[in-house]
C-alpha positions in Angstrom: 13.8 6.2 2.3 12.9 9.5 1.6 11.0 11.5 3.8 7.7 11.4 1.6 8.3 7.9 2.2 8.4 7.8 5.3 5.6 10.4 6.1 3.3 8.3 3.7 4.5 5.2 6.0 3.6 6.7 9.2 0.1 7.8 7.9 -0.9 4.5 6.2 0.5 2.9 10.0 -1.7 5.6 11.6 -4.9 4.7 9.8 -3.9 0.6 10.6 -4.2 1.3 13.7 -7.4 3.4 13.6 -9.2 0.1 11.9 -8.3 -1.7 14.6 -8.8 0.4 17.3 -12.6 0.7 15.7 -12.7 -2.9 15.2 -12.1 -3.8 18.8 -14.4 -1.1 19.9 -16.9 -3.2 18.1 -16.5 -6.1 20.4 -19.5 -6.9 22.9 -16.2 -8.3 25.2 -13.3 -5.7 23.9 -10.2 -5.6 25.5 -9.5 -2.9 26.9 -5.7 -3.1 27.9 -5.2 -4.1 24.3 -7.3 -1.0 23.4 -5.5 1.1 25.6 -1.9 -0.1 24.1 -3.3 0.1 20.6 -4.4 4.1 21.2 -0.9 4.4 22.6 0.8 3.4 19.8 -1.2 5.5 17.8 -0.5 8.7 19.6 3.4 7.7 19.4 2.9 7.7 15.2 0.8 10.7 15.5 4.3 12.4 17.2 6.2 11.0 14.6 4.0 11.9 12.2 4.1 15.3 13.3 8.0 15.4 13.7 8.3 14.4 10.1 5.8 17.0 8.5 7.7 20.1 10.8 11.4 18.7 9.6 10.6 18.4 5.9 8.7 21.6 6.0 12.0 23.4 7.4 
């Protein structure tokens, strides 16, 4: 996978996330341990994310 790839991956996993994390929020009875782990893992991407823009820039 090259890391274009993988960047692209991240972001399209980021924005996944996003839609479901505004899905939820849409609930009248959201979850919101399930909303918590769902921003979580977002934030980990974001990182990730992050850590692959820097290396390929450098």
């Amino acid at each position: 996978m090259t890391s274009q790839t993988y960047i692209t991956s991240l972001e399209r996993r980021h924005q996944d996330l996003e839609r479901k994390i505004s899905e939820e929020m849409r609930h009248p009875a959201r979850d919101a341990l399930l909303i918590a782990a769902l921003k979580r893992k977002k934030l980990e991407l974001k990182d990730q994310l992050a850590r692959a823009q820097y290396e390929t820039a450098h």
